[in-house]
Each structure stands twice: as C-alpha cells, then as structure tokens.
C-alpha positions in Angstrom: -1.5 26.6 2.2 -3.8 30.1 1.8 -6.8 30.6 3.8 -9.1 29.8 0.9 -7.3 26.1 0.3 -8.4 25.4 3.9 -12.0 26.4 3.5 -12.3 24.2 0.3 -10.6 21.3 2.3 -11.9 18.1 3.9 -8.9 17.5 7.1 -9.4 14.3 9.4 -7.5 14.5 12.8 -6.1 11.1 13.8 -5.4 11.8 17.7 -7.1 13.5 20.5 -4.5 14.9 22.4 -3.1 18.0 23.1 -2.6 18.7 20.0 -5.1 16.9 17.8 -7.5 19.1 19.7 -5.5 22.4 19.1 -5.4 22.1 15.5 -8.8 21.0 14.9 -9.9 23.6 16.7 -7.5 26.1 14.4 -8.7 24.3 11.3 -12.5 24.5 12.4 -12.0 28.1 13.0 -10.3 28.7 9.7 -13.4 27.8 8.0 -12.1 24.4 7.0 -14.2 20.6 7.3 -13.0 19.0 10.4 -13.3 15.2 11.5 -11.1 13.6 13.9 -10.9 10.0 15.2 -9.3 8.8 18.1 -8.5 5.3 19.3 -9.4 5.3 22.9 -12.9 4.9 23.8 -14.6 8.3 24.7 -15.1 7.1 28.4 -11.2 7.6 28.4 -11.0 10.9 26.7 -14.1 12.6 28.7 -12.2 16.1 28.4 -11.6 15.6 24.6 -14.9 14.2 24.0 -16.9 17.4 25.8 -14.1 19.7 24.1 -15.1 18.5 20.7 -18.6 18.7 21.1 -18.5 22.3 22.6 -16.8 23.1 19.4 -19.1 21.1 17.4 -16.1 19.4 15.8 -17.6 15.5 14.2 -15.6 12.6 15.9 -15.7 9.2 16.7 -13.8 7.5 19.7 -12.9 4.2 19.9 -11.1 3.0 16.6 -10.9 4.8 13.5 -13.0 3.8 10.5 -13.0 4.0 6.6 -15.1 7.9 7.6 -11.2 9.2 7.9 -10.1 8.4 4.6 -13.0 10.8 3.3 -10.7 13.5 3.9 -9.0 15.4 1.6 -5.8 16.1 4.0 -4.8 13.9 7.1 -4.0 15.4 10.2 -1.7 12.8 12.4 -1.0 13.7 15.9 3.0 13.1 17.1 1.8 10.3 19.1 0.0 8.5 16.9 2.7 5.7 15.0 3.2 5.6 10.7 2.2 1.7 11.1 -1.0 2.7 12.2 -3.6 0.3 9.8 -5.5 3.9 8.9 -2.1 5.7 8.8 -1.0 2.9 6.1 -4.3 2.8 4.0 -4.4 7.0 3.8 -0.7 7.0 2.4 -1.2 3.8 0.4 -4.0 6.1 -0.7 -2.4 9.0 -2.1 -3.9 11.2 0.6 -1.7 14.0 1.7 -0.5 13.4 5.7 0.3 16.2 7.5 1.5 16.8 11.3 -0.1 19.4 13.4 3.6 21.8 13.7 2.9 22.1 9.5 -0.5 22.8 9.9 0.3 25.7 12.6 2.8 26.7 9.9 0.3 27.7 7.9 -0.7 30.3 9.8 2.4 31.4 11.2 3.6 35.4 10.7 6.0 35.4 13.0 9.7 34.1 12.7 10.2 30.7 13.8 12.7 29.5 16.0 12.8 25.4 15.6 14.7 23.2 18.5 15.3 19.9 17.7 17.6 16.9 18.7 18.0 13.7 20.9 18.7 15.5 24.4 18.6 18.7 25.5 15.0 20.1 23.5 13.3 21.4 26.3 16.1 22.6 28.2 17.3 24.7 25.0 13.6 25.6 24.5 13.0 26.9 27.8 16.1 28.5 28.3 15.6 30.1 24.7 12.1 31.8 25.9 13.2 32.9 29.4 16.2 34.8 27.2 13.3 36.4 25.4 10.9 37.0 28.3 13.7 38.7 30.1 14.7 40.6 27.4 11.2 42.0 26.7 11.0 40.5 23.3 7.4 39.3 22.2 7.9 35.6 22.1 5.9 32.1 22.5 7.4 29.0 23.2 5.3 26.5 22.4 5.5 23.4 20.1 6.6 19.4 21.4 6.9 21.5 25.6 3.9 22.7 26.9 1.3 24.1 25.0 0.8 23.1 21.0 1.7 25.5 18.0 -1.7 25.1 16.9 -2.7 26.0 19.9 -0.6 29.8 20.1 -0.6 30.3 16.5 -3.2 32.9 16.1 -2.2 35.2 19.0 1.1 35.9 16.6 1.9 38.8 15.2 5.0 39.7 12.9 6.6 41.0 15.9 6.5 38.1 17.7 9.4 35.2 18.0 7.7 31.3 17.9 10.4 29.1 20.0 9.5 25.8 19.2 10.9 22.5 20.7 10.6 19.9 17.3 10.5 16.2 18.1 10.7 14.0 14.9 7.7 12.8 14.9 6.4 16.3 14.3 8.8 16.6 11.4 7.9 12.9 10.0 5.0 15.0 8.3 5.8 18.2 6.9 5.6 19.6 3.8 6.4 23.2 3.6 7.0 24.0 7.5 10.0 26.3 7.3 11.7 27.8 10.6 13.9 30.8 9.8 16.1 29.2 12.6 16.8 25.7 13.1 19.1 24.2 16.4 20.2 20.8 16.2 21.8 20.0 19.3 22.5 16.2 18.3 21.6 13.0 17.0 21.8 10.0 19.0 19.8 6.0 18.6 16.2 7.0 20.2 12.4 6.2 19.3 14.0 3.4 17.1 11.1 1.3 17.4 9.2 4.3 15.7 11.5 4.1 12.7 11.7 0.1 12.6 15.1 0.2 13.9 16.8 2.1 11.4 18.9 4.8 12.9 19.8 6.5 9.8 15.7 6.9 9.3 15.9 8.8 12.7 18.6 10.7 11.8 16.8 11.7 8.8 14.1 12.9 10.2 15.8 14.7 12.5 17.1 16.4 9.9 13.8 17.6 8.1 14.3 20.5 10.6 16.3 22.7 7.6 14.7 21.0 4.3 12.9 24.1 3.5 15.6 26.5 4.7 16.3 29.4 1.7 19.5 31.6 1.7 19.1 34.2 4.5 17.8 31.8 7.1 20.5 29.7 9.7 21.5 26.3 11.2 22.3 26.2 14.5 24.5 22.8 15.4 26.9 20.8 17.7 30.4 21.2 16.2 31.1 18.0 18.9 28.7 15.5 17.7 30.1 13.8 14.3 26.9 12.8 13.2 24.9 16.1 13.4 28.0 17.8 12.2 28.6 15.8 8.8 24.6 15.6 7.8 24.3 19.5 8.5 27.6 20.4 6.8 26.5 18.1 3.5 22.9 19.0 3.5 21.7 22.2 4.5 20.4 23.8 1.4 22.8 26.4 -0.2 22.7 30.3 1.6 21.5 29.0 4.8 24.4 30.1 7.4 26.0 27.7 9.6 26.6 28.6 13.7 28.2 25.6 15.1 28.6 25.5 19.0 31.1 23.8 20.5 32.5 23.1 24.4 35.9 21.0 22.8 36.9 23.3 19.9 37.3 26.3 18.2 35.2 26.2 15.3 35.6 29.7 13.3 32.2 31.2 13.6 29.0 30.3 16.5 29.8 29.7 19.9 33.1 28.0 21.7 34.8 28.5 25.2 37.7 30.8 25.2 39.7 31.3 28.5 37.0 29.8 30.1 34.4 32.0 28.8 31.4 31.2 26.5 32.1 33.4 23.5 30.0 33.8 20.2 30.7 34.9 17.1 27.6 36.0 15.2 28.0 38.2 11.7 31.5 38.6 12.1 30.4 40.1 15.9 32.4 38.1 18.5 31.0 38.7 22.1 31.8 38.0 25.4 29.2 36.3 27.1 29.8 34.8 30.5 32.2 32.7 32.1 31.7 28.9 32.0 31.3 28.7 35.8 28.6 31.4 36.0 26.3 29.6 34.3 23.4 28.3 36.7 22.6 24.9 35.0 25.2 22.4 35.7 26.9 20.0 33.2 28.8 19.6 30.1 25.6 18.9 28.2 24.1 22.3 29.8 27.1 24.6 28.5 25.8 22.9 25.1 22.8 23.6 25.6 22.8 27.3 26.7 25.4 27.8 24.0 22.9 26.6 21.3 20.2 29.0 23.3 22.9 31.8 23.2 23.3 31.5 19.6 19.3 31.9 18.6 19.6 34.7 21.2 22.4 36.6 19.4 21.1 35.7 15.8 17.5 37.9 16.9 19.9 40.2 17.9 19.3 40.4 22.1 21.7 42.2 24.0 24.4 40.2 25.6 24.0 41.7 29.2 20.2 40.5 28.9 21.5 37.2 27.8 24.1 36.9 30.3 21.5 37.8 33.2 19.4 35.3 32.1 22.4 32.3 31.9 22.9 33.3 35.3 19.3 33.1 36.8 17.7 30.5 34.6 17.2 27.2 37.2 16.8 24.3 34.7 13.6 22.7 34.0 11.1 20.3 36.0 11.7 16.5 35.8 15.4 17.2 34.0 18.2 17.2 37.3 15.8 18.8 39.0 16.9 18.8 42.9 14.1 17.5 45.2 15.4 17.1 48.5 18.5 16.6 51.3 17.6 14.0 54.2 20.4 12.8 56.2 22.5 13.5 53.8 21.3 12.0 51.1 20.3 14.5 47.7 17.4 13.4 45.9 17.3 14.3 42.3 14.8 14.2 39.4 15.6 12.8 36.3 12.5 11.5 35.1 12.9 13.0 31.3 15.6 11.2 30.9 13.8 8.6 29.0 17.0 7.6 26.7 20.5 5.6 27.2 21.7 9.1 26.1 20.5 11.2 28.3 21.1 9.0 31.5 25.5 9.0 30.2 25.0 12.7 30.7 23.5 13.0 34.0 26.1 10.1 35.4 28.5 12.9 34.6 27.1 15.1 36.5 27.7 14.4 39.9 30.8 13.8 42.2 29.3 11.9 44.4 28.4 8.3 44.4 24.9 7.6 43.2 21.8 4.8 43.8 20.1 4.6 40.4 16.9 4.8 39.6 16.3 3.1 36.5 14.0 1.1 33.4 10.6 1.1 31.8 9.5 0.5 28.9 12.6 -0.5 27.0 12.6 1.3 23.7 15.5 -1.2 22.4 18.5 0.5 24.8 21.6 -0.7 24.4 23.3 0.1 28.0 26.9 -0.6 26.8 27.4 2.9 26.7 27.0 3.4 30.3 29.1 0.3 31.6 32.1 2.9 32.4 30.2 5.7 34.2 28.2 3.1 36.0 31.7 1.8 37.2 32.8 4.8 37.8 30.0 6.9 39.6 27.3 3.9 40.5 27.1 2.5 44.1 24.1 0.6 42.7 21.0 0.2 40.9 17.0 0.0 41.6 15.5 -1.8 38.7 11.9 -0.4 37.9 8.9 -1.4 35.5 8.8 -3.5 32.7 12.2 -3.7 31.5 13.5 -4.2 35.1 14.9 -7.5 34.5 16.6 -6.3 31.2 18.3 -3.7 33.6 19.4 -6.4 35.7 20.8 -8.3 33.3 22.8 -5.0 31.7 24.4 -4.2 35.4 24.3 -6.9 37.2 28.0 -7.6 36.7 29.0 -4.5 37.9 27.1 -3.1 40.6 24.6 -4.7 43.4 21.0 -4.7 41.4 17.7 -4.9 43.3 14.2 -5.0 41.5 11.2 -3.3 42.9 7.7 -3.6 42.5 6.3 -0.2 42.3 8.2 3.2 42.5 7.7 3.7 46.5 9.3 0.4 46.7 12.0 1.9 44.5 12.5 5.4 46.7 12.9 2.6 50.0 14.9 0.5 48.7 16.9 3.4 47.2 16.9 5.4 50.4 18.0 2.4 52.0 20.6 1.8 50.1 21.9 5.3 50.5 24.5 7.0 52.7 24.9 10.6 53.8 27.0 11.9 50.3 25.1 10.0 48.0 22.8 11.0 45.5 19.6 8.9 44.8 19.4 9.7 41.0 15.9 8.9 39.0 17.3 8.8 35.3 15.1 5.4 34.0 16.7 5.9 30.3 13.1 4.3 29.4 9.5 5.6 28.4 6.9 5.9 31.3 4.1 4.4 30.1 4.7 1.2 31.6 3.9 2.6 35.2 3.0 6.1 34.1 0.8 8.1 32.0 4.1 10.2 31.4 7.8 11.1 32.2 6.1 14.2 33.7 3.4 11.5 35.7 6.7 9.5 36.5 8.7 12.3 38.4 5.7 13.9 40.3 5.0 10.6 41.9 8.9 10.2 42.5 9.1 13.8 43.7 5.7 12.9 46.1 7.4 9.6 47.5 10.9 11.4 48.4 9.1 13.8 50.0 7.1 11.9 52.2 10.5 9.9 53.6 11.1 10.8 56.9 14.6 8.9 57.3 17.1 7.2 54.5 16.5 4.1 56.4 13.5 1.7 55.1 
C-alpha cells in the first residue's frame, strides 16, 4: 500500500500491546486515521492508555464496540484470537484485516529476512542478528522477539537487513508481506486451539511465510522434518530457490554435516564452516538451528570466518536452556520458552544426566505421548505446576514419581528436594504461562529468582 492509500484510509487497531501500539503509532505518523480498541479496562493498560493519549491516537479500553467497524482497514494484534465477536463481524463484513508484520511491510526498504516455525524462532533469530552485528552488516532484528516491526520500520534504509522472527498469528493476516528470505525450521501440533484443532490450518499458516515469494528470492527449510519438507517442495511459487538444512542427510545444495563439519553449499559455493563440536549452543535441535542461521548468513553473502566466530561465541538465548546455577551439585536450568510438547522432547535430549522436571500450565491440548520414552529414559521425576498439573499427572504418573505443587517456589523445593548432586532440575512446562504468569519470559525470571535464593538442595 503507497503512502497516499494510508492517508485516505480509516485503520482500527484491535490490541494494545506491544505492537498494537507500534503500528498505530507508524500509521498515525504516516498521515493515516487511527482508532484502536482494546479489551482490557484502561486501569490495566495505564502505560498504553497515557502512550495513546501523548500521541493523540482515539481509543477506547474495555471492550470494543460497533466504533471499530467504522474503519476502512482492521489492524489485529498477534494476540488478539480470529473468534473474536468484532474479529468475526469485521470479516463477515467484507472489511480488509490486516496484522501489524503487513502493515510494517508497507514501509519496509530494506530486505527482509522472515524466521518462522514451531521451535527454534528466536534462537535462529537471535543467532541470525548477532551473525550480522558481528559482521558489521546494518541489520534489525525485530518482529514476534523483542521489539515490533512497526516499531523499527522507519529507521531502515536499503542497506539495512530486517531479521524477523514470524509466529503464525502474524502471518494469519497478510496480504502482500513478502520477505526476500523465508526459514522454516519446522512444523509441529502447537496453538491448536488458535486454529480450532486443525493441524493442517497451522500448518498452513505456517506456510504463508513464501506465498508472495517471486523468482530471485529463497526458502530456507529442514530437509529432516517430512512435513515442512513436502509443503515447501510442492508449494513454494516457481523461481524461488530452495536451501534445505539438514543434521541426517546429504541433501545436494544448503547446509549438511560432512566429516563432522557444518558445511554449506550456497550458488554452487560449498564452504567449510565449523566443526559440529565447536559450536557453543548445545543440541541436535541447535546444529538445526544455526544451520538455518548459517544459511540466511551465506545467502547475504557474510564471510564464513565472521560466521564461524560468531557460531563459536554466540551463548544461546534467555529463558531457552539457559543455565542458572550449580548448588551441591545440582544444575539448574531454564527452560521456560519451552511452552510446547515439542520443544520439551528436544531439551530431554539434551542432557546426560538424570533430570527433575519442571512442568504444565495452561494446557494448549498436548498430547505427552511423545515424550513417554525420553521421560523413561532421562526423567528421575516430575513437579507438576499450574493449571494443567493434574493432566501432567495423569500423563506420567505411570512412569516416574509425580508431585504437584502449589506455586512455583513450592515447585523449585520440592524439585531441589528431590534432587541429587548430578542431576539437573530442568523448567521445560511444554505449556503457556498465563495461568501463573503474565509470560514465558515472567515464568523463568521468577524461576531463575527462586533458584537463586536456595541455599541448599535440601527443602
């Protein structure tokens, strides 16, 4: 959309969040009419509320009325669900809905660099804009981590790279957002409640990432996951290039192990990156991950002894495996991201030594079948937490001692006294926070607070 569509535009903003905010905001600036309604009351958004009025953006707090269907153009914040009464009655409508990443597209010189995928987003993400940053490249990494698109959009030049983590709720609602590099790094059952328990609507979303991909611009994907591999291999539009990455095979272009050594093979370039074991983030699910980040690195053409530096010096990110502490012993170890079953089968792979669990919330329909042989493997046993604690229970009970607990520092003591020195106390809930929480970020700063306040693995 040109400059002039906006400024002839009516846009209401359903969301004041991080970024409902940053895009009205950009469309206010822009010239454009902006309203935005948000559910809460205002006494609960006192930031948004005084943000709003400073920029003397029209809302209304506390419910959203017929005033939002005035709008030409419907802004809908990622948190904010398609059943939503006002959501329903703007599409039954005819009115054009539109997510806050297409908005920021609008305005967008730069390239684009879109992350998307069950696990792994924000690692990839991260990783991708400390390659950058090292590198010297001009680069923002913005998008579903940290700040919003909307929010960076106008400090971009044509120079500039925008590394964006994707969730699907953001691509739910585009229309012409097209990044000239999309990463998928796989598709497994989450947010089904968000799509009404249809996993192939997921994994159609998902996929929205490359809809509006033209010859010239390239796929990113995991060569290992069958489902990512067969919907990106059948529909990516024709001329878009395909880098698959792989840790299992040999696929003929993109990014495998070779002797033991992450390779890539990039415009009929093949480069020798960095051995496997040099790589500072720990896992199978990691080497995926800075593979996929490897590949967007040598696509935008950095250097591979920048790249390599950076594989070896890049420490992971907060709330995702993210050591805490050693008492007696015992390691602590934040997990609190990992808010899927998915996720959670990844990091019980990821340590030798037995582990005390850490795990529930609120359930987003988990099926915990998948874990039953890790949890017999690698599981000494299990603290049951918020709302779907007695679900966990009955998933585990069977095959490893359960205990419930009543708040998360009743979890880290009964956890710590469950432990022994060579254990690992492992917070991986496989469950949404906001049960307990305002989020997974909320969730593994208290954790973090309560581990380090223990003075003994004994209760």
């Amino acid at each position: 959309m040109t400059l002039p569509d906006v400024r002839e535009r009516r846009f209401s903003i359903i969301g004041a969040a991080r970024s409902g905010l940053a895009v009205a905001r950009l469309l206010k600036r822009r010239g454009a009419s902006v309203f935005l309604s948000e559910r809460s009351p205002a006494e609960a958004m006192k930031e948004a509320a005084a943000a709003l009025a400073k920029e003397k953006v029209p809302a209304e707090f506390g419910g959203h009325t017929g005033r939002v269907l005035e709008a030409d153009t419907i802004v809908l914040s990622p948190g904010v669900p398609s059943e939503t009464p006002i959501v329903v009655q703007a599409l039954e409508s005819g009115k054009a809905v539109v997510s806050e990443l297409e908005v920021a597209s609008w305005f967008c010189p730069a390239p684009i660099v879109a992350i998307t995928g069950t696990n792994g987003k924000t690692t990839t993400t991260t990783l991708a804009g400390r390659i950058f940053e090292d590198a010297k490249r001009p680069s923002v990494t913005a998008g579903n981590i940290g700040r919003a698109f909307a929010e960076v959009v106008e400090g971009l030049t044509e120079r500039h790279v925008a590394i964006l983590e994707v969730s699907s709720f953001q691509l739910d609602y585009i229309a012409s957002f097209r990044p000239e590099v999309a990463v998928i790094l796989n598709i497994t059952p989450d947010h089904l409640d968000r799509y009404g328990h249809s996993f192939e609507k997921y994994i159609a979303a998902k996929c929205r990432v490359f809809e509006n991909q033209r010859g010239g611009d390239v796929v990113i994907y995991s060569y290992d996951d069958d489902i990512t591999r067969d919907r990106v291999q059948r529909l990516v539009p024709a001329g878009v290039t395909l880098l698959p990455f792989s840790i299992a095979g040999t696929p003929p272009v993109g990014a495998l192990v070779r002797n033991g050594r992450l390779t890539t093979i990039v415009r009929g370039q093949e480069a020798d990156v960095i051995g496997t074991g040099e790589i500072s983030i720990r896992g199978g699910h990691n080497l995926a991950n800075a593979m996929a980040a490897s590949l967007v690195a040598k696509v935008m053409g950095i250097p591979t002894a920048s790249l390599r530096a950076t594989l070896r010096n890049f420490k992971g990110v907060e709330h995702r495996l993210e050591f805490v502490r050693e008492l007696d012993g015992v390691t602590f170890v934040n997990d609190s991201k990992a808010t899927n079953v998915d996720s959670v089968w990844y990091a019980l792979q990821s340590f030798p030594q037995p582990m005390i669990v850490l795990m529930g919330g609120r359930d987003k329909g988990n099926d915990y079948a998948r874990l039953y042989e890790l949890v017999r493997k690698h599981v000494k046993s299990i603290v049951a937490i918020g709302e779907s604690a007695d679900k966990v229970v009955g998933a585990f009970a069977d095959l490893v001692p359960v205990k419930k607990a009543a708040s998360m520092e009743d979890a880290v003591r009964v956890a710590a006294g469950e432990a022994a020195a060579g254990d690992v106390v492992l917070l991986s809930p496989a469950c949404a926070s906001f049960d307990w929480f305002e989020n997974y970020e909320h969730r593994g700063r208290v954790f973090k607070e309560l581990v380090m306040k223990l003075r003994s693995i004994r209760p």
